[in-house]
C-alpha positions as CSV (number, residue, x, y, z in Angstrom):
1,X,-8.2,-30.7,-24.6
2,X,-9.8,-32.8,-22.1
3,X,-6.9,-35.1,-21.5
4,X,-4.6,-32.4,-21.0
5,X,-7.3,-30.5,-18.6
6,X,-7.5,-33.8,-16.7
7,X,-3.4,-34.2,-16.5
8,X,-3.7,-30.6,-14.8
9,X,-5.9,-31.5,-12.4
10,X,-4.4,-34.5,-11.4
11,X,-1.1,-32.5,-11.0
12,X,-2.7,-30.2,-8.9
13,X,-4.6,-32.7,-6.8
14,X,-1.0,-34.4,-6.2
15,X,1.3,-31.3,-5.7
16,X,-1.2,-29.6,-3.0
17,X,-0.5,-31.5,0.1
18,X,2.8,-31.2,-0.9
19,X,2.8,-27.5,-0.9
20,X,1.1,-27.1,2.2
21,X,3.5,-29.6,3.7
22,X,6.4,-27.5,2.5
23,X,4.9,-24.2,4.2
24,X,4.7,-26.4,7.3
25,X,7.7,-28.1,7.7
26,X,10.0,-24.9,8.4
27,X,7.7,-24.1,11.3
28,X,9.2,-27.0,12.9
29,X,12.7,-26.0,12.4
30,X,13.9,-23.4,15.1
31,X,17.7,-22.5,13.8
32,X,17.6,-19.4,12.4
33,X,20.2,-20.4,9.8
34,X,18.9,-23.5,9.3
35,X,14.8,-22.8,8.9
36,X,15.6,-19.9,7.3
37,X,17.5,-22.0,4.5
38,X,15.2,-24.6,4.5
39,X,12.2,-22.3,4.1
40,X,13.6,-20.4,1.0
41,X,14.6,-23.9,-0.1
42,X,11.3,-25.6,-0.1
43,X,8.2,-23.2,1.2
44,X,9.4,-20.6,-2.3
45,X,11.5,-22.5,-4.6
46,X,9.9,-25.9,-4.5
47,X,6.8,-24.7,-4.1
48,X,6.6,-22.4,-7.5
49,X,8.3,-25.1,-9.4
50,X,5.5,-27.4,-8.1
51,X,2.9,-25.1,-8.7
52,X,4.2,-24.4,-12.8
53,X,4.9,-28.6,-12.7
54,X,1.1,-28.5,-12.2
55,X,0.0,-26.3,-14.9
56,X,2.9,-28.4,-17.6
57,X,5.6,-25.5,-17.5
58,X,9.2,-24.3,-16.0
59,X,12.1,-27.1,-15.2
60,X,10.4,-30.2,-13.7
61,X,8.2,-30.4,-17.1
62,X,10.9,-30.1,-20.2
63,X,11.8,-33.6,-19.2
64,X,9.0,-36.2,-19.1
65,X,11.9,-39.2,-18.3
66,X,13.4,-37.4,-15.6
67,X,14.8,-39.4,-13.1
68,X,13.6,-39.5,-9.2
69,X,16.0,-38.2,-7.5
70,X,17.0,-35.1,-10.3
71,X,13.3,-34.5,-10.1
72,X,13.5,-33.5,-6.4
73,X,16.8,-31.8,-6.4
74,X,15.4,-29.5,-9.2
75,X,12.8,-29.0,-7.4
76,X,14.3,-27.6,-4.1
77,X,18.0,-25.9,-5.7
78,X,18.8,-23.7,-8.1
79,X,20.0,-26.4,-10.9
80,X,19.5,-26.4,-14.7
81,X,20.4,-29.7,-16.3
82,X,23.5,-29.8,-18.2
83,X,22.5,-30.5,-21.9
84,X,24.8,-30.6,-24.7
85,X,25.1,-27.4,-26.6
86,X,23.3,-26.6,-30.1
87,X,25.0,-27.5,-33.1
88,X,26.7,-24.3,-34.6
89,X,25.2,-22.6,-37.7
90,X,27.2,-21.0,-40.8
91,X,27.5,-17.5,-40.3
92,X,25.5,-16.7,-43.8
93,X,22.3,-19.1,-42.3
94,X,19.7,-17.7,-40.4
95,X,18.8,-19.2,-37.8
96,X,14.9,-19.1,-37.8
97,X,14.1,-20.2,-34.1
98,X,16.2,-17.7,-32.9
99,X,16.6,-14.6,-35.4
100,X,18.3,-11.7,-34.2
101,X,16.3,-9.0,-32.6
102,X,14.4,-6.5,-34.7
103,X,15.4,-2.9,-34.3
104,X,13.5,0.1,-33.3
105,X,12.7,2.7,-36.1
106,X,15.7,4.7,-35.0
107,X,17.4,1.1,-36.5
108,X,19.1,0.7,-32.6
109,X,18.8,-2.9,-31.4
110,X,16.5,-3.7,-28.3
111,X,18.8,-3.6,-24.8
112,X,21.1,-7.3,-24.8
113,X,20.9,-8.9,-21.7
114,X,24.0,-8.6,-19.5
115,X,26.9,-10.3,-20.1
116,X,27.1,-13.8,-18.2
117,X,28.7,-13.5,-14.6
118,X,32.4,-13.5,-14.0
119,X,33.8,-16.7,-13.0
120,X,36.9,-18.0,-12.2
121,X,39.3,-18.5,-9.9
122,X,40.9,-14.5,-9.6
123,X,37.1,-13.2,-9.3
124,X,36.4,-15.5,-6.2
125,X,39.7,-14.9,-4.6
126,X,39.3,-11.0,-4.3
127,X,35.9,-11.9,-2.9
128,X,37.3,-13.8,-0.8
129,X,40.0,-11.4,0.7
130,X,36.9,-8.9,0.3
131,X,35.2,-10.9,3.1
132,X,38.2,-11.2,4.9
133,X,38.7,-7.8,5.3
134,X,35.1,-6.9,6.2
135,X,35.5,-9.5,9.1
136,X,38.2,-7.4,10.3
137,X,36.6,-4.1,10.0
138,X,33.8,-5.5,12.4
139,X,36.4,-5.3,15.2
140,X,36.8,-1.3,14.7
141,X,32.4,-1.3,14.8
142,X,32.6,1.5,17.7
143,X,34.7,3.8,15.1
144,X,32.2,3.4,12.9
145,X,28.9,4.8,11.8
146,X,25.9,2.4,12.1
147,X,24.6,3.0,8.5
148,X,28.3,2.5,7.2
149,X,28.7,-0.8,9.1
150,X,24.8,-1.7,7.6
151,X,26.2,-1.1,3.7
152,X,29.5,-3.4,4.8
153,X,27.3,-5.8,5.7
154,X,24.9,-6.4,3.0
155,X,27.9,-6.6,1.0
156,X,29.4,-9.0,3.1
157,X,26.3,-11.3,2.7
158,X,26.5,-10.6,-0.8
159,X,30.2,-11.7,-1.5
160,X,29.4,-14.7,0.8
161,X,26.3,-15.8,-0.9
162,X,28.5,-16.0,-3.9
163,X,31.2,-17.9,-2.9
164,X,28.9,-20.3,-1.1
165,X,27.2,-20.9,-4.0
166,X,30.9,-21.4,-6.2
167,X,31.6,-23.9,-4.0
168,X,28.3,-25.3,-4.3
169,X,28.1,-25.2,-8.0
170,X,31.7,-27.0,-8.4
171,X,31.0,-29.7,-5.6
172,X,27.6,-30.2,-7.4
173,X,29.4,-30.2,-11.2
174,X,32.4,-32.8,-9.9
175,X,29.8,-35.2,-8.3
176,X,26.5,-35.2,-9.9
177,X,26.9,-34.0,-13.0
178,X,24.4,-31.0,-12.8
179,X,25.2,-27.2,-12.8
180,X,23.9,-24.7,-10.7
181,X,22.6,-21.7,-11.9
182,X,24.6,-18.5,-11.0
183,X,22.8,-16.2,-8.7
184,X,24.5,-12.8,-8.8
185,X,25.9,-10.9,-11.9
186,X,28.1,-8.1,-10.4
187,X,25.0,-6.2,-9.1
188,X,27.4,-3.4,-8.1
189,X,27.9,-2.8,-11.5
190,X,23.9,-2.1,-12.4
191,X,23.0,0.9,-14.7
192,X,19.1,1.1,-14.0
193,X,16.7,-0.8,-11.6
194,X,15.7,-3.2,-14.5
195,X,19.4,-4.1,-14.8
196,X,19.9,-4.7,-11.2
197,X,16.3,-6.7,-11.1
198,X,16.4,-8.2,-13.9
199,X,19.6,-9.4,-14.9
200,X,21.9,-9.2,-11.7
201,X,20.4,-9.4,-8.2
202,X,19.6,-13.1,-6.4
203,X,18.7,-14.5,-10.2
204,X,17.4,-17.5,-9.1
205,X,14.2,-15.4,-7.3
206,X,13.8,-14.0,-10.7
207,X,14.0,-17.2,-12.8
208,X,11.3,-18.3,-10.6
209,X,9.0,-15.2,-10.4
210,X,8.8,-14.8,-14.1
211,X,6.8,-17.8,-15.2
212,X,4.6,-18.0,-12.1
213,X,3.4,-14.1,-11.5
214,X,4.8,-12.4,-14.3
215,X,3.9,-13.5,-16.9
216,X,0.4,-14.8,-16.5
217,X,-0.6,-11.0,-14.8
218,X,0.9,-9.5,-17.9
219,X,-1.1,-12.3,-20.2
220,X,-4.4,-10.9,-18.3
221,X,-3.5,-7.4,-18.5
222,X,-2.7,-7.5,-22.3
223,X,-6.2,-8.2,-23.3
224,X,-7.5,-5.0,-21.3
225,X,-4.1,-2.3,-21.9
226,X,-3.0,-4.1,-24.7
227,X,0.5,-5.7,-24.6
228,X,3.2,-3.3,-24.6
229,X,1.8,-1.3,-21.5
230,X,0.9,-4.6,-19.8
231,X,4.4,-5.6,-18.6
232,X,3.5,-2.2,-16.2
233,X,1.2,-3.9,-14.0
234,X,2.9,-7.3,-14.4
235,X,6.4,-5.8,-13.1
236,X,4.5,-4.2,-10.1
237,X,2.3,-7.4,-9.0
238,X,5.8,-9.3,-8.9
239,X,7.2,-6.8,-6.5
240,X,3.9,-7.4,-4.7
241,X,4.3,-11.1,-4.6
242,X,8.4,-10.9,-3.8
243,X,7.3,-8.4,-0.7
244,X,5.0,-11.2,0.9
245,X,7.3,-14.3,0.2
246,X,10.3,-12.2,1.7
247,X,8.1,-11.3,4.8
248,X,6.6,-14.7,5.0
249,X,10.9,-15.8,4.8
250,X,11.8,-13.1,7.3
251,X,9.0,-14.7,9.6
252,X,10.6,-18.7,9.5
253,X,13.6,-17.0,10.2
254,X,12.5,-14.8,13.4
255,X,9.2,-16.2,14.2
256,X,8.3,-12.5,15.1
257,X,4.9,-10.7,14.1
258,X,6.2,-8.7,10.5
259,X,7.0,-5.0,10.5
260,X,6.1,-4.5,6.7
261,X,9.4,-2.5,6.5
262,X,10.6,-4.8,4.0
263,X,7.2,-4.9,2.2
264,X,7.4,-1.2,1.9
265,X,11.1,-1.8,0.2
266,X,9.5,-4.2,-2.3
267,X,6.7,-1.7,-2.9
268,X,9.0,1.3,-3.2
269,X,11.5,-0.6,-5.6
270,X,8.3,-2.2,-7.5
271,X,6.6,1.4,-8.1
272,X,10.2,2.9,-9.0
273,X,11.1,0.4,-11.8
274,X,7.3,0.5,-13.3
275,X,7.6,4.4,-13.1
276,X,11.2,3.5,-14.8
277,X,9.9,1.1,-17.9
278,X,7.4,3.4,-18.6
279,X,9.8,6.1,-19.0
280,X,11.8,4.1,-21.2
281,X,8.8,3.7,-23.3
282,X,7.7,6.8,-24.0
283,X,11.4,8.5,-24.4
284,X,12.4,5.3,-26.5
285,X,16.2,5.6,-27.3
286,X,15.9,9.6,-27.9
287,X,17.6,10.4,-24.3
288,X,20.0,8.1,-22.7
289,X,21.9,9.2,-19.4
290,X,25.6,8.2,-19.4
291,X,26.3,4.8,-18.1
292,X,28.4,5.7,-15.5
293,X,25.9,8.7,-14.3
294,X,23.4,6.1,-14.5
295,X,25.1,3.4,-12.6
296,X,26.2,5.6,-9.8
297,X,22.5,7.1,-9.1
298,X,21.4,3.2,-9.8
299,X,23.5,1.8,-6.9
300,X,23.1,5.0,-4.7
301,X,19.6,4.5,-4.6
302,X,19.4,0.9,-4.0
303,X,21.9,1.8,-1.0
304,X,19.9,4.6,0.3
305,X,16.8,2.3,0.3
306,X,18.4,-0.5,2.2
307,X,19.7,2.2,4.9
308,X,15.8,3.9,5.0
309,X,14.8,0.2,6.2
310,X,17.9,-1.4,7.8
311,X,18.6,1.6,9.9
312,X,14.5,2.1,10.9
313,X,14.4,-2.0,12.0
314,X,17.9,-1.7,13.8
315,X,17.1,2.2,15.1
316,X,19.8,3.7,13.6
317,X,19.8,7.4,13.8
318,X,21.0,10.1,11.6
């Protein structure tokens, strides 16, 4: 216990400076573009990763031999090692690390995670004509109205992002032999907040916020609400903890004194998807809205959000 105490300390004693460097060095950066990358880059990503590398957990610690160079590129990008793939089990042979998921007393399963991303080659392409075509709306703005041309844009940043990252994730699979890890799963085709949260929206924030606020809040909470209502407060204090690292990004990128508009849209979302979970565990499976219902009041709301903020910092009226 001592040794592994005094590893933890000596983590932490090493990876400090380093995260105060990193939440200095983008204040030296004055491109938008570029400080704003660099910032999310380093000041979140590498700096959460460094802080679980202190405390032995998340991707810098499930390899003790790990090279230099990997070691700082896992750090500051969004890349899982490539490891070989398990060695396939007989159908009629549980597998005891993995069993499959116990059902409820109705004798439904617990909610699968969504299906893996659509890739390939077709999927891009209609992004890419996507973003082609948005560029070309732009010209015919004055036509327009300003909280239409808002939604085109987010979606334009979306189908960007992704084929920025495609690009990425191929260059970074051809030369280095690593793989990125995909950070949108169709968000547009969400059926509740904890789908779109959880399992589709800007993954990568996610993967990260999971280990590091989480799950040690709901850990804390569990021995004072017990665990099945502690995942309540931990869902609401990472909202809390998204809303300051996404002001504290929006502030490299403008250098401007924050609003707390898009605090309040982390707050709102947080306290909707808490008030949803705890919904779902009161009604269990016994009422289930339809998923298309579901999906279209899902992804109407998530719009409608973005407008209440976007149009309010731009001044958009009604």
């Amino acid at each position: 216990m001592k040794c592994r105490t005094s590893l933890r300390d000596q983590k932490t004693t090493l990876c400090s400076p380093v995260v105060c460097l990193f939440l200095y060095l983008p204040l030296n950066i004055f491109s938008p573009h570029l400080g704003g990358t660099t910032a999310f880059f380093i000041a979140w990503l590498a700096n959460f990763k460094l802080l679980l590398f202190a405390f032995g957990k998340g991707p810098l610690s499930a390899d003790p031999l790990i090279s230099l160079p990997l070691f700082v590129a896992v750090s500051c990008l969004p890349i899982k090692i490539h490891k070989n793939p398990p060695p396939k089990t007989p159908l009629n042979h549980q597998n005891k690390e993995n069993p499959p998921p116990k059902p409820y007393q109705n004798g439904q399963t617990k909610e699968t995670p969504s299906r893996k991303p659509r890739e390939g080659p077709l999927n891009y392409a209609i992004k890419g004509i996507l973003v082609a075509i948005l560029v070309r709306v732009y010209d015919y703005s004055d036509y327009i109205h300003p909280k239409i041309i808002i939604v085109l844009y987010a979606f334009h940043v979306y189908f960007l992002l992704e084929l920025t990252l495609a690009i990425s994730a191929a260059l970074a699979r051809t030369m280095l032999g690593i793989e990125l890890e995909p950070q949108f799963n169709e968000p547009y085709l969400s059926t509740s907040l904890q789908d779109f949260w959880g399992k589709r929206w800007n993954l990568m924030v996610t993967r990260i916020l999971h280990p590091t606020v989480y799950e040690p809040t709901r850990n804390f909470c569990a021995r004072v609400i017990g665990r099945e209502w502690a995942t309540l407060p931990a869902v609401f204090g990472t909202f809390v903890v998204s809303a300051v690292m996404h002001e504290l990004m929006f502030y490299y990128l403008g250098r401007v004194r924050p609003t707390w508009d898009i605090t309040t849209f982390f707050l709102l979302h947080g306290f909707c998807l808490t008030a949803e979970i705890a919904l779902k565990k009161m009604i269990k499976d016994k009422w289930q809205l339809p998923g298309l219902l579901s999906g279209i009041l899902t992804v109407g709301f998530v719009i409608d959000s973005v407008l209440a903020v976007f149009s309010k910092v731009h001044g958009v009226q009604d």
